[in-house]
C-alpha positions in Angstrom: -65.1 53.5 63.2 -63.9 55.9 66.0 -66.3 55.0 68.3 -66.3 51.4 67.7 -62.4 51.7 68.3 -62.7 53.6 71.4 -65.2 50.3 72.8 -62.6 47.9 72.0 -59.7 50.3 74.2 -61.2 49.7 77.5 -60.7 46.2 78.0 -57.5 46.9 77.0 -56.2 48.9 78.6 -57.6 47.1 82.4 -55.0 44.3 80.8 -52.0 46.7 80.1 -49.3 44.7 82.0 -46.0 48.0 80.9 -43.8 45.3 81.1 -45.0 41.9 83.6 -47.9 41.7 85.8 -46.7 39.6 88.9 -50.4 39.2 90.5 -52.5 39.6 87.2 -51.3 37.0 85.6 -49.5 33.8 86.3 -45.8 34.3 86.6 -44.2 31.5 86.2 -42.7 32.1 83.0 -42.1 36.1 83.1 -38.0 36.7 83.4 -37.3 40.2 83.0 -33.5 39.0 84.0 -32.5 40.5 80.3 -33.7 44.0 80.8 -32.6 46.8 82.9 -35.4 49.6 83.6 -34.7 53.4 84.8 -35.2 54.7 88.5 -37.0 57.7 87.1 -39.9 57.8 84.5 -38.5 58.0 81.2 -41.3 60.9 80.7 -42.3 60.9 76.9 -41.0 57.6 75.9 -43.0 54.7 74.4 -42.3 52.4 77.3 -45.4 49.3 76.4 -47.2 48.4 73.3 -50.0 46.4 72.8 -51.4 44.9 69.6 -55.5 44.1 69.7 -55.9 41.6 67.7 -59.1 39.7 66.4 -57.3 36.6 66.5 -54.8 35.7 68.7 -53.5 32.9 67.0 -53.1 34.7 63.7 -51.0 36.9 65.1 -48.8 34.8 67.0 -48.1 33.3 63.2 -47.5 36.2 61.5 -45.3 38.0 64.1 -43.5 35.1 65.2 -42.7 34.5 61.4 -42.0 37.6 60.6 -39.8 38.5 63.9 -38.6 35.7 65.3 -40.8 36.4 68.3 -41.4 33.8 70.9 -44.8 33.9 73.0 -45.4 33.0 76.7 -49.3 32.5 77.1 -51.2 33.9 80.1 -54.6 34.5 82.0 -56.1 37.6 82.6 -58.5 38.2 85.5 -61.5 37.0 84.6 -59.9 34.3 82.9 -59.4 36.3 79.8 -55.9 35.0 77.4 -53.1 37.3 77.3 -50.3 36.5 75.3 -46.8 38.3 75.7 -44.1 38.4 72.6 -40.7 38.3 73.1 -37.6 39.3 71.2 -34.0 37.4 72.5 -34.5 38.4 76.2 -37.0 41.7 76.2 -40.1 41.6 76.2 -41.7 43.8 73.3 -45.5 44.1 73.8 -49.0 42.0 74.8 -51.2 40.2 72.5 -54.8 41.0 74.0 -58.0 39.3 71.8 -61.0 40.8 70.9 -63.9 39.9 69.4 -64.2 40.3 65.6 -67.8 42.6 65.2 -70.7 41.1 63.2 -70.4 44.6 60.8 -66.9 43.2 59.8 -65.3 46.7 61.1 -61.6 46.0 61.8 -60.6 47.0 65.9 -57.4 45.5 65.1 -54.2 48.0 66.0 -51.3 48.8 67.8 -51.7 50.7 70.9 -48.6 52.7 72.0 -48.2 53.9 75.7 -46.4 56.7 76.3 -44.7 57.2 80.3 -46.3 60.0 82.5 -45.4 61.2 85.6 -48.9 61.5 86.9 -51.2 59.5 84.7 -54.6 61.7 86.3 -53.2 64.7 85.9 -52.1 63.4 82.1 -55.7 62.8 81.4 -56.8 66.3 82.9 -54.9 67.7 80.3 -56.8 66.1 78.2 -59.6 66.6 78.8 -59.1 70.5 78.7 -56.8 70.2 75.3 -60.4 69.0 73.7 -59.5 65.0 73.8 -61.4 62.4 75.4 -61.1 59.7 77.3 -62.0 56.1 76.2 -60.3 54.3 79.6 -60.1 56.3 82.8 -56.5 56.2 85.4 -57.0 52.8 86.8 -54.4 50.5 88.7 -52.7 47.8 87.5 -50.2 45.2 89.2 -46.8 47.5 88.1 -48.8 51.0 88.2 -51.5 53.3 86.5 -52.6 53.3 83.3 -55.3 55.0 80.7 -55.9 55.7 77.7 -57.1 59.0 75.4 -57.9 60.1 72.1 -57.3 63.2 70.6 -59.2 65.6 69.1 -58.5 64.3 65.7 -59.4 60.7 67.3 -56.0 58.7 67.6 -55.9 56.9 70.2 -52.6 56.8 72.7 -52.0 55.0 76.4 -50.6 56.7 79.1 -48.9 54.9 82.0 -46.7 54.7 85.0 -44.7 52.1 85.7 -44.0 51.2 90.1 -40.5 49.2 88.8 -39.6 51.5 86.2 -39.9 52.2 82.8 -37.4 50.0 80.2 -34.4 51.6 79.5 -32.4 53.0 76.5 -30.3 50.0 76.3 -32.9 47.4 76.8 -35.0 49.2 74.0 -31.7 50.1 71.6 -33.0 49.7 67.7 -32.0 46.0 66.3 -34.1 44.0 64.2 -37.6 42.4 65.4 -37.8 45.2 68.0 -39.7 48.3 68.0 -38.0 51.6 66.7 -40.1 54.1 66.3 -43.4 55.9 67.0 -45.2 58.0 65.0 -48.7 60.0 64.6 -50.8 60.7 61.2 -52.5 63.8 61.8 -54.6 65.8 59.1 -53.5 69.0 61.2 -49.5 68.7 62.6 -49.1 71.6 64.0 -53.1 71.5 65.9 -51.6 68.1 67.1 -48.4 68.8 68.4 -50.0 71.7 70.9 -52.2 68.7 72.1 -49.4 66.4 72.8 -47.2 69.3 73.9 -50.2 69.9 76.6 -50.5 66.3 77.8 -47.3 65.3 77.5 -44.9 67.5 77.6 -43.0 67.3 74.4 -41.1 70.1 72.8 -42.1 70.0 69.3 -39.6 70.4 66.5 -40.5 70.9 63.0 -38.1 70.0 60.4 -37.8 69.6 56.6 -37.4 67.0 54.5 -38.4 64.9 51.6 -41.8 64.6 51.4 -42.3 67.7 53.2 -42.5 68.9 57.2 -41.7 66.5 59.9 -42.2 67.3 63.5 -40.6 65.5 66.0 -41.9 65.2 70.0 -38.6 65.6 72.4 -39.1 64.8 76.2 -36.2 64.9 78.6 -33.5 66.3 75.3 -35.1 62.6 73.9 -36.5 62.7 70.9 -39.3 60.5 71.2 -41.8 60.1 68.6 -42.8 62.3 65.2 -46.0 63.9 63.8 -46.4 63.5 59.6 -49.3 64.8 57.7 -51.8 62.6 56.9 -51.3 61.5 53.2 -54.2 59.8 52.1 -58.1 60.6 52.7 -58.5 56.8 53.2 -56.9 56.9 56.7 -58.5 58.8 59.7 -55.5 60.3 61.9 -53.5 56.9 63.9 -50.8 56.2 65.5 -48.2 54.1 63.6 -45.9 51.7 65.1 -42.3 51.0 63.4 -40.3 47.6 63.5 -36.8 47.2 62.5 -35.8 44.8 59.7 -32.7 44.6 57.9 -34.4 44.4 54.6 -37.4 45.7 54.0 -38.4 44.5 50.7 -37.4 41.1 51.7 -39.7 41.5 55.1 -42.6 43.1 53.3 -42.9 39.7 50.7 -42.4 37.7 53.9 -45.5 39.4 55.9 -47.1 39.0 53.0 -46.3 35.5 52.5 -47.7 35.1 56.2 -50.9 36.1 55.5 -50.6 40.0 55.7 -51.3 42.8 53.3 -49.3 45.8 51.9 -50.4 49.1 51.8 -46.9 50.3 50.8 -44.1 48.5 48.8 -40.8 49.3 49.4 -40.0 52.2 46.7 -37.5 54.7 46.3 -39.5 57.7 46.1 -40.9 57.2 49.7 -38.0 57.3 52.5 -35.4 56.5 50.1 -36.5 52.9 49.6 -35.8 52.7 53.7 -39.5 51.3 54.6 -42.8 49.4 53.8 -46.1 49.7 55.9 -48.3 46.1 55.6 -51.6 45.1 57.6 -51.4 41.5 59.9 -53.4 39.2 59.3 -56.2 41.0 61.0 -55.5 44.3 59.6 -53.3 45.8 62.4 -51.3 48.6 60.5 -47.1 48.3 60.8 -44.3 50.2 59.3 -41.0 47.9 58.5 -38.1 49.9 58.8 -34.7 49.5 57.5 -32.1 49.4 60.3 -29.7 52.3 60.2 -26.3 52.4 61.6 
């Protein structure tokens, strides 16, 4: 599975737009008028996310049921379809296609790229750490990008943005938008060396129900968290989180779209605050109850 995920990363990440791709794609639609994007890198934040999808159309369904979202189709080069989805005025990540594979092995995921200040030297680290690369530094239209996995084989992007990354306010928590990162590792503490290497995070390990929690901070930020795996059934990922304001009502609602849940809402796990459902394709998501 690992190595047929890491094959499905490169095209990928030769697509990742951070935010628009003036010159990769057309343009005519793309009006980052609503956003407002830092003058420095934003060094440790998720500043792009893209969902691979095994069928495009699928997932402009579900999401744009589930969400609200609101899609503005483009063209890769090559003539490849890119779609990007939209909440209100920001944009919140791309939609790039694959092809499904004759085994029926699910590539479907979300893909979380996390801002660098050198995107080489990023993957250096690495390299040395004992991860590996699946998508080398390349250039796109609004900067560099790659991608890694680590030695417990999540994968992550990396990037740096020419315009900036988005900032605090144009990413603040509200529903339909993205809130949270967080990695499943079988080994938290092996794990947070790794991302303290490439990336720079201070790791802080906390205590709570359920057990440790680490969180990543970047720039006195905190940025994403580490939980141990629980369940033999998943191999180490990356889990994206999406704000709802109820999330029993939007777990019955994904699956009403055509999605699956993996976890109901219950008040043993995070004080009845979350679900986690697959899309339509099998993408894994966690809904998350807003907090205030």
């Amino acid at each position: 599975m690992r190595s047929s995920l890491a094959a499905a990363i490169v095209p990928v990440v030769a697509a990742l737009t951070l935010i628009a791709v003036p010159g990769c794609v057309s343009t005519s639609k793309i009006d980052t008028s609503g956003m407002s994007f830092s003058s420095e890198p934003l060094l440790g934040k998720v500043v792009w996310n893209d969902l691979i999808t095994e069928d495009l159309d699928a997932a402009r369904r579900f999401y744009g049921g589930l969400f609200g979202w609101t899609f503005e189709s483009m063209t890769r080069p090559g003539g490849q379809p890119y779609a990007l989805a939209k909440s209100g005025s920001v944009y919140i990540a791309g939609f790039v296609p694959i092809a499904a594979r004759s085994d029926g092995v699910k590539l479907s995921r979300w893909l979380p790229y996390v801002s660098v200040q050198d995107v080489d030297a990023a993957v250096t680290k690495a390299t040395v750490s004992n991860g590996r690369v699946v998508a080398g530094p390349r250039d796109v239209n609004l900067g560099r990008v790659a991608a890694i996995v680590d030695p417990e084989g999540a994968v992550i992007g990396t990037g740096r943005s020419r315009i900036g990354d988005p900032d605090d306010a144009t990413t603040r928590v509200s529903p339909g938008r993205i809130m949270w990162t967080e990695l499943v590792a079988n080994d938290p503490e092996a794990a947070a060396r790794f991302y303290q290497s490439v990336f720079g995070y201070e790791p802080r390990t906390m205590n709570r129900r359920g057990g440790k929690y680490t969180l990543l901070t970047a720039q006195g930020k905190e940025r994403a968290g580490i939980l141990r795996n629980p369940t033999e059934r998943w191999d180490p990922l990356w889990l994206t989180y999406f704000a709802v304001d109820d999330p029993t009502a939007a777990v019955a609602r994904a699956e009403a779209l055509g999605g699956k849940i993996i976890l109901s809402v219950s008040p043993e796990v995070r004080e009845g605050t979350m679900g986690i459902v697959a899309d339509p394709s099998g993408a894994i998501l966690v809904l998350q109850k807003v907090t205030t």
